[in-house]
N, C-alpha and C positions, 0 to 999 in steps of 0.2 A: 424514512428511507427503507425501502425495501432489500432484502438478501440480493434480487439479481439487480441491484442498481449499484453503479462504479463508485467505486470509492471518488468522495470528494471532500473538500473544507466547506462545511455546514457551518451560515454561523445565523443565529438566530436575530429576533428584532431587534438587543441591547448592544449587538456587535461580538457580543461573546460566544466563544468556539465551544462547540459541543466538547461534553466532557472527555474526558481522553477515552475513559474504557470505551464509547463508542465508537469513536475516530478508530480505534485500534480494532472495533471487532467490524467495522467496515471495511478497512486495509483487509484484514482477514478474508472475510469474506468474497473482495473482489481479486485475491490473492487464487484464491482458488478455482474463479469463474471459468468456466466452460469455453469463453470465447479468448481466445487471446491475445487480441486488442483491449480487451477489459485487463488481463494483467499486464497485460505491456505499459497501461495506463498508471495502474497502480506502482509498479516499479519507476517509472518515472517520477509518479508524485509523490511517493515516499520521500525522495531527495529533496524537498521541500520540508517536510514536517520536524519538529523540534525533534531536538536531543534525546528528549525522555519518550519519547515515539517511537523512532528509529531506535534504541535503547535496549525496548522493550524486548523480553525472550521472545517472545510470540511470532514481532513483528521481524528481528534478525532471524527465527526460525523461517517465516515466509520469504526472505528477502533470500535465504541459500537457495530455498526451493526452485524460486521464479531465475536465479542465476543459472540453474541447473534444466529450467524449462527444456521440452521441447523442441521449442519456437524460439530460432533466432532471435527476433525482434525482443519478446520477453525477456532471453539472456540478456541484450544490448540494454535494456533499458532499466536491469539490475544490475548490471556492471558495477558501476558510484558503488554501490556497497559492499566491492570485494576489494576495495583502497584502505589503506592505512590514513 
């Protein structure tokens, strides 16, 4: 997986999901993208990802960020994460 590719759920030939640190430095990464469809993406699919994910300082620090985006859409589609 390349830096400017969207975050997704990789999962390799045995079935099993890439290890967390990179799941989490992929969120990262398309946290931050250029385009804002790639984070509108990624705020979406964060609200899929387990507990210990979502959890993470890193990823609750990107998830204020993208809520606070510029871009409409990017807000809406971090919302989920500003729920109790």
């Amino acid at each position: 997986m390349t830096p400017s590719t969207p975050f997704r759920l990789v999962v390799d030939q045995t079935g099993e999901q890439i290890a967390a640190e990179e799941e989490i430095c992929s969120a990262l990464t398309s946290s931050r993208h250029a385009n804002s469809n790639v984070r509108a993406h990624i705020g979406r699919t964060l609200q899929q990802a387990d507990t210990r994910t979502v959890a993470d300082p890193r990823i609750v620090d990107a998830l204020a960020a993208l809520r606070s985006d510029a871009d409409p859409d990017v807000r809406a589609a971090a919302s989920w994460s500003d729920r109790p």
